[in-house]
ROMIGU-686931 format. One record per residue: residue in three letters; chain; x, y, z of N, C-alpha, C, CB in turn. Coordinates in Angstrom, 3 decimals, decimal comma, padded with zeros to 6 digits. Glycine has a CB too. Example, Ala and Ser with C-alpha at 12.3 -4.5 7.8 and 13.67 -1.06 7.14 Angstrom:
BEGIN
ATOM   aa  ch      n_c1      n_c2      n_c3     ca_c1     ca_c2     ca_c3      c_c1      c_c2      c_c3     cb_c1     cb_c2     cb_c3
ATOM  ALA   A   013,190  -005,690   007,800   012,300  -004,500   007,800   013,200  -003,300   007,800   011,308  -004,473   009,046
ATOM  SER   A   012,850  -002,250   007,080   013,670  -001,060   007,140   012,900   000,030   007,870   014,084  -000,598   005,725
This chain:
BEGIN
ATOM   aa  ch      n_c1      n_c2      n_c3     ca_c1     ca_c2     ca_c3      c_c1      c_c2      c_c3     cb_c1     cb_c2     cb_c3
ATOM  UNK   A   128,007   153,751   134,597   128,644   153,012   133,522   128,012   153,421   132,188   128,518   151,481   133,752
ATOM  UNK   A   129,084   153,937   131,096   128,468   154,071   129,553   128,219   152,985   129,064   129,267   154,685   128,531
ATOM  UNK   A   126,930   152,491   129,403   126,860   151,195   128,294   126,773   151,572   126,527   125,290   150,271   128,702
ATOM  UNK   A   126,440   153,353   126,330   125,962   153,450   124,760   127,428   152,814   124,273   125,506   155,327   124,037
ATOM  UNK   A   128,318   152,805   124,839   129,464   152,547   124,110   130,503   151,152   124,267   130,169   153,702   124,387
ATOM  UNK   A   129,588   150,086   124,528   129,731   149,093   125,364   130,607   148,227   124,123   128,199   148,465   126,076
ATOM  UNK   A   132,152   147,797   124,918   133,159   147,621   123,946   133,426   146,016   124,096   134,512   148,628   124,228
ATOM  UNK   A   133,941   145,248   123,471   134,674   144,435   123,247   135,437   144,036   122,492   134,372   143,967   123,337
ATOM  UNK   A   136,749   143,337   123,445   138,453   143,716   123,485   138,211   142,530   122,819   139,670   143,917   124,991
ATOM  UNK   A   138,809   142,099   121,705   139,115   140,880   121,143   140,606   141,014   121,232   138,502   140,618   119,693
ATOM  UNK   A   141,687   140,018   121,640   142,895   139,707   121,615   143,316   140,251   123,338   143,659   140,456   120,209
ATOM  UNK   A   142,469   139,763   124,509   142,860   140,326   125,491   143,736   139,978   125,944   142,262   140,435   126,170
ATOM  UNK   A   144,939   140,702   126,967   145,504   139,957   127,419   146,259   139,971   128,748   145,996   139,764   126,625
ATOM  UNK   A   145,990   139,338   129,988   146,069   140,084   131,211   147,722   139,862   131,497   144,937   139,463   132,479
ATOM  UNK   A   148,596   139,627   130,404   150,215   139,441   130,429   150,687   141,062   130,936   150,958   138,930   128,589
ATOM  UNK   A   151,717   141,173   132,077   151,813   142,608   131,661   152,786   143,019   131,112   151,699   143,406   132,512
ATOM  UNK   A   152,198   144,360   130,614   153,059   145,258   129,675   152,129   144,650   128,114   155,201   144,804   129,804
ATOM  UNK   A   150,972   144,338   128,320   150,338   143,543   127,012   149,423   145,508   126,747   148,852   141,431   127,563
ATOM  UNK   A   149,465   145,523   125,541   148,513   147,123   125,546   147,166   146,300   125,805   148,456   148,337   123,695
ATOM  UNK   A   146,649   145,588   125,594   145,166   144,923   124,835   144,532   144,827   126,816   145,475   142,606   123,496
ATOM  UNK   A   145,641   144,320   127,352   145,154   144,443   128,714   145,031   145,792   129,426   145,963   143,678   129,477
ATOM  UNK   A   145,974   146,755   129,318   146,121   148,008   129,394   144,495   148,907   129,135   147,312   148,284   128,312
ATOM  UNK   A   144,196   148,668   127,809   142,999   149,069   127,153   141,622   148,545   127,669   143,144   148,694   125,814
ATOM  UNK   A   141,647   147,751   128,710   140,658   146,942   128,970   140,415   147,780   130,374   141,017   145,257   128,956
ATOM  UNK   A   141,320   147,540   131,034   141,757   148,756   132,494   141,171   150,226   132,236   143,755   149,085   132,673
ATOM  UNK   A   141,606   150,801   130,980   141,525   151,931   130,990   139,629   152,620   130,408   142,892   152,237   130,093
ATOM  UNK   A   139,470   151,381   129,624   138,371   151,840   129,268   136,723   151,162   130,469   138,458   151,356   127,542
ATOM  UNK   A   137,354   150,593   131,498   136,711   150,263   132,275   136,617   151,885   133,503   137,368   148,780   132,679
ATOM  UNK   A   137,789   152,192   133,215   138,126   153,606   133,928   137,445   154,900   133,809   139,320   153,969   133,583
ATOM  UNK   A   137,170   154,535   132,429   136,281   155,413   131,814   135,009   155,382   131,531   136,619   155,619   130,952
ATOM  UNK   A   134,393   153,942   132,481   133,247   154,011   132,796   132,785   153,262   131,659   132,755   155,299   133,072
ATOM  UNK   A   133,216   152,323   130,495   132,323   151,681   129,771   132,239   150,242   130,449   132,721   151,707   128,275
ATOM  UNK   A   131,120   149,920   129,441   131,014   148,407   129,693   131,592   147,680   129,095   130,007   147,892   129,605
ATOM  UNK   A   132,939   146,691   129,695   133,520   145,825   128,225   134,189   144,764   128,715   134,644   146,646   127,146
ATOM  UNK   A   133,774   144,286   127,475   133,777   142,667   127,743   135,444   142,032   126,456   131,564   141,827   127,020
ATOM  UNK   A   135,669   140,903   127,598   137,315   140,925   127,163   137,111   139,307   126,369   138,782   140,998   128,895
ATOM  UNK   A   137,407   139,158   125,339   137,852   137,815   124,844   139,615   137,639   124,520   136,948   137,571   123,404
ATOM  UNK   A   140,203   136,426   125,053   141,367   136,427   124,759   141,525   134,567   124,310   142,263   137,157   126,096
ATOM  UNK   A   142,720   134,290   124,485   143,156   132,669   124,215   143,425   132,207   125,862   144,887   132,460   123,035
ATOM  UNK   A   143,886   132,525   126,598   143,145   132,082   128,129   142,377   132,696   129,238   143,974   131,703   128,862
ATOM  UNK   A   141,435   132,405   130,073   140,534   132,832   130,480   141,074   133,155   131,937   139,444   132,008   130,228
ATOM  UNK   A   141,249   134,823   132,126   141,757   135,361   133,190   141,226   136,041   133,605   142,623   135,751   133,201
ATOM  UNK   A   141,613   137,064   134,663   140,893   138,337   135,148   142,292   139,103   134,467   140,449   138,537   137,152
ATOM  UNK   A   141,257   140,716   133,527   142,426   141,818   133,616   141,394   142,524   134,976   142,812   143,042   131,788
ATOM  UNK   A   141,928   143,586   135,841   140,901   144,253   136,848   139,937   142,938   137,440   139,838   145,555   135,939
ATOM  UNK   A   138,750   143,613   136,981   137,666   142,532   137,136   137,047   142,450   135,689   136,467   142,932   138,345
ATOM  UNK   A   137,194   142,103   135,239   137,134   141,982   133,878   137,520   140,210   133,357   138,260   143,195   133,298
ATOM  UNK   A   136,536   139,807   133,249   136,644   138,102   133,125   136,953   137,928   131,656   135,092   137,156   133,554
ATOM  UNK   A   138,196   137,585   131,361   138,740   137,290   129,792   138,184   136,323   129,719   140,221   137,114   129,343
ATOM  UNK   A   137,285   136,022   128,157   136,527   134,639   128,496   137,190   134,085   127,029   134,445   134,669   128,702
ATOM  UNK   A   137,546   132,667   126,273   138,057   132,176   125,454   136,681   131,641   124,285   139,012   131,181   126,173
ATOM  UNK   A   135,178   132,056   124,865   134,222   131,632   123,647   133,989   132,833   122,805   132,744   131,045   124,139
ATOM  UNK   A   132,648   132,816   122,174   132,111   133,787   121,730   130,757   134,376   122,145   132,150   133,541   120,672
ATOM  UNK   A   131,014   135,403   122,985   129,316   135,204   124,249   127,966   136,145   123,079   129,639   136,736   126,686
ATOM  UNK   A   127,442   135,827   123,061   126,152   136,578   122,803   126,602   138,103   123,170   124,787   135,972   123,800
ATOM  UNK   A   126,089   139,133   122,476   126,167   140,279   122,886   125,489   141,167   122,394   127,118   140,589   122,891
ATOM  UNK   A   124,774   142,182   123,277   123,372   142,447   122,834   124,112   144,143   122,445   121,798   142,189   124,292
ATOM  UNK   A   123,797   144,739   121,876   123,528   146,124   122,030   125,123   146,857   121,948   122,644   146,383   123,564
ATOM  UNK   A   126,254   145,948   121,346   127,638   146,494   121,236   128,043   147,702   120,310   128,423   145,429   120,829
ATOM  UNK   A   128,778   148,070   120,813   128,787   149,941   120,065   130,383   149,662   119,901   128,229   151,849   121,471
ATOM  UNK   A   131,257   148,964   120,290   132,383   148,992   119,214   133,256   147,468   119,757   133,497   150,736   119,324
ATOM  UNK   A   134,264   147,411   118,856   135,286   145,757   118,939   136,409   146,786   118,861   135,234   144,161   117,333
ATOM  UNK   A   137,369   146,852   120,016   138,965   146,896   119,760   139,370   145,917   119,307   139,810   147,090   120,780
ATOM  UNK   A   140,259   145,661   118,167   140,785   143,900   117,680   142,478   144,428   118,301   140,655   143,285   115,170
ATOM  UNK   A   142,924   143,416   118,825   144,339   143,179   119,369   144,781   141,690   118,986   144,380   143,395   121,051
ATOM  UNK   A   144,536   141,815   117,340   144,405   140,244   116,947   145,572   140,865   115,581   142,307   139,387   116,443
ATOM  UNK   A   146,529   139,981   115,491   147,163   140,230   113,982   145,854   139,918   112,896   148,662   138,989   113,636
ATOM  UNK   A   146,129   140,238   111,795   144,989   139,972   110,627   144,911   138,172   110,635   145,610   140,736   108,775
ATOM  UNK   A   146,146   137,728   110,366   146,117   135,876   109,886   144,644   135,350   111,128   148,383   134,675   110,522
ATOM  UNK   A   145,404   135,630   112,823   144,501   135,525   113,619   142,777   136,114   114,281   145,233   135,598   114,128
ATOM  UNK   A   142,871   136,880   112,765   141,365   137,668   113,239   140,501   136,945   111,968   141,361   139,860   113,164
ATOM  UNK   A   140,990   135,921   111,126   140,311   135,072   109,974   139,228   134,382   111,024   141,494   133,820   109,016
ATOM  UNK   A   139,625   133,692   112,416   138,648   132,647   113,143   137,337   133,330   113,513   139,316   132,028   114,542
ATOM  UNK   A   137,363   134,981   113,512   136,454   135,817   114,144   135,620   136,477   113,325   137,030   136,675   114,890
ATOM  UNK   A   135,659   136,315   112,012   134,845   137,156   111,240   133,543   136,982   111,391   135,091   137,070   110,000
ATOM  UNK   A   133,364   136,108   110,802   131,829   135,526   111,241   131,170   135,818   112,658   131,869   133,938   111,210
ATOM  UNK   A   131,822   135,618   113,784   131,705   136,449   114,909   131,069   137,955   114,836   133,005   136,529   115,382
ATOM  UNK   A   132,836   138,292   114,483   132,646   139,949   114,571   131,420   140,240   113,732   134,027   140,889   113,924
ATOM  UNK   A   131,130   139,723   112,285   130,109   140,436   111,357   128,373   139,941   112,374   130,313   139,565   109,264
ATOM  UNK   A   128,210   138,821   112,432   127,203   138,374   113,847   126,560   139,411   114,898   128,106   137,472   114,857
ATOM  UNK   A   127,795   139,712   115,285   127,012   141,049   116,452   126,841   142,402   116,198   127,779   141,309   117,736
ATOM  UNK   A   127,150   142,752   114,790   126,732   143,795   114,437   126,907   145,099   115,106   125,725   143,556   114,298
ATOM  UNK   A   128,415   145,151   115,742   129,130   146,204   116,244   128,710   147,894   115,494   130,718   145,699   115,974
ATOM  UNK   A   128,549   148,872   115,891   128,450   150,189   115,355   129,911   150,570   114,477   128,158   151,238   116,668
ATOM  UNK   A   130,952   149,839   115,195   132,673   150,162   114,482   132,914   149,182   115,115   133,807   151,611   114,764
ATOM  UNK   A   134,599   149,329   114,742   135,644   148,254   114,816   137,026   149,533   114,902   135,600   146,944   113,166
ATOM  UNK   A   137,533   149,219   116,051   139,087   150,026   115,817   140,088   148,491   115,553   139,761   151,213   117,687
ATOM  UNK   A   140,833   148,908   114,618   141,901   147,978   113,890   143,127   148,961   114,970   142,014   148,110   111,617
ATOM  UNK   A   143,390   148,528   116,024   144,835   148,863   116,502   146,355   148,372   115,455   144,903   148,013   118,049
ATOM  UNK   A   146,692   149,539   116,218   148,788   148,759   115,498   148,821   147,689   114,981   150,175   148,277   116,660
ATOM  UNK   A   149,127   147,424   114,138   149,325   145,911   113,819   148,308   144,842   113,652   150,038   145,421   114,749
ATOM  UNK   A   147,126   145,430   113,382   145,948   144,379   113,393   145,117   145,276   112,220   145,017   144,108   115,158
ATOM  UNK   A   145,896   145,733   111,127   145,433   146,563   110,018   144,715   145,582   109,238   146,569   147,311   109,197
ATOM  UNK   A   143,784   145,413   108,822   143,051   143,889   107,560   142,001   144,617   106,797   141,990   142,184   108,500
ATOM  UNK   A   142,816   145,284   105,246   141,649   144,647   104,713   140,109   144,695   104,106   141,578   144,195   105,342
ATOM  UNK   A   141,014   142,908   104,429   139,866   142,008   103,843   138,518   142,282   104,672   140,283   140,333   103,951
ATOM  UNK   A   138,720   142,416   106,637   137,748   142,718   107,276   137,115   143,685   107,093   137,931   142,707   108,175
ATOM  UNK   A   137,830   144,886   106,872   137,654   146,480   106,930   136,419   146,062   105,337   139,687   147,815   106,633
ATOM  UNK   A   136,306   145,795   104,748   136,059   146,047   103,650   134,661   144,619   103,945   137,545   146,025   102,457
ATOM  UNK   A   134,674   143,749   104,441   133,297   143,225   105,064   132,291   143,758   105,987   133,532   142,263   105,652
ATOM  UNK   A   133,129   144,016   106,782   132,794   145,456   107,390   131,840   146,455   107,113   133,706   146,125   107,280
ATOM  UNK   A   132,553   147,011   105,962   131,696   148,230   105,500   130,403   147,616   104,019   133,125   149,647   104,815
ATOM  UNK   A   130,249   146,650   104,007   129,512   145,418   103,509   128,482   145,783   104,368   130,160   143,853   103,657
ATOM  UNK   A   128,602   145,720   106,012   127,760   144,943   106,656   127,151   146,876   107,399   128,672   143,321   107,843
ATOM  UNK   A   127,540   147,864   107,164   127,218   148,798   107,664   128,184   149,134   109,118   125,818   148,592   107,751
ATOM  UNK   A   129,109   148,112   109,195   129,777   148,571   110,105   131,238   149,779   109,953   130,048   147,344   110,625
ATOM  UNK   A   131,136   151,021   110,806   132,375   151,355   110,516   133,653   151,068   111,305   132,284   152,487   110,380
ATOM  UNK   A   134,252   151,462   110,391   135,916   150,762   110,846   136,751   152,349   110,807   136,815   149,246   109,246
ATOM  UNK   A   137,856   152,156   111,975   138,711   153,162   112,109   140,378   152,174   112,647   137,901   154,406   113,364
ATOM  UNK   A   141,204   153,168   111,850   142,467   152,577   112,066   142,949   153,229   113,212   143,400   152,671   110,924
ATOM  UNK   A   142,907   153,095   114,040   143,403   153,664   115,645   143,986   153,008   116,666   142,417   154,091   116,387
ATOM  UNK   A   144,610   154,056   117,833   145,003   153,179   119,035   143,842   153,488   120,031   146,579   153,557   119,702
ATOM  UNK   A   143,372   152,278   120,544   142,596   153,066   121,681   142,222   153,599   122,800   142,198   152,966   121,790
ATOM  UNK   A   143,723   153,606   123,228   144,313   154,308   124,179   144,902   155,453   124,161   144,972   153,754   124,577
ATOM  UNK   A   144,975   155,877   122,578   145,193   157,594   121,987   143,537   157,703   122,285   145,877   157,977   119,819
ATOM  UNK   A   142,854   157,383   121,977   141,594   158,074   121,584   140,986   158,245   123,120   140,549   157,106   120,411
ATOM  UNK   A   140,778   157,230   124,172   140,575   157,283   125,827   141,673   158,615   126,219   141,139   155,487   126,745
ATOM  UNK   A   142,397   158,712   125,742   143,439   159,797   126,021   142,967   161,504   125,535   144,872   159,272   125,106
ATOM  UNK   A   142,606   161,382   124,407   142,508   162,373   123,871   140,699   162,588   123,944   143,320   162,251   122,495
ATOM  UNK   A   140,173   161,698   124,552   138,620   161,851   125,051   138,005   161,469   123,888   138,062   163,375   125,564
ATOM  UNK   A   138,661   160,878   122,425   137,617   160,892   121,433   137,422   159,659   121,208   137,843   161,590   120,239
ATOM  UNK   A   137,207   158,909   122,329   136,671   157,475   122,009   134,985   157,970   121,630   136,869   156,197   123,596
């Protein structure tokens, strides 16, 4: 397991045909460590979607699968654990974050991250 690159999925979601669940599958596939937060607490794989905000030691990136309005509850979060990056998927472009973000030394990339698991450049 790659933990250097140990991810968490904010906006998970084990609905199918959901990408955010898709991405959780795939990057477990690929051998990282990642941890899923969503709005109910499921299994995607084995992968325990959990609905708090867990402690997290040593995180190397946040996929957000959150529209911007809904990624306002997480900032404080996200800026907290002090992620290495942040991929802003489709539709979860912000910003206001992107730009706290790079405040806090974190970088941010506008991507899918299931192009990038694809194309090996996660």
């Amino acid at each position: 397991m790659d933990d250097s690159k140990k991810t968490l999925v904010i906006g998970a979601s084990s609905k199918p045909g959901r990408v955010s669940g898709e991405a959780v599958l795939r990057l477990k596939e690929a051998g990282y460590e990642v941890i899923a937060i969503g709005v109910q607490e499921d299994l995607i794989g084995d992968v325990l979607v959990q609905t708090d905000h867990p402690d997290i030691e040593n995180l190397h990136t946040i996929s957000l699968y959150l529209n911007p309005t809904r990624q306002e509850a997480y900032y404080e979060y996200i800026l907290k654990l002090k992620p290495k990056r942040i991929i802003f998927n489709p539709g979860t472009e912000n910003i206001e974050l992107e730009k706290m973000a790079h405040l806090h030394q974190i970088e941010t990339e506008r991507a899918c991250t299931l192009v990038l698991l694809s194309l090996n450049a996660y």
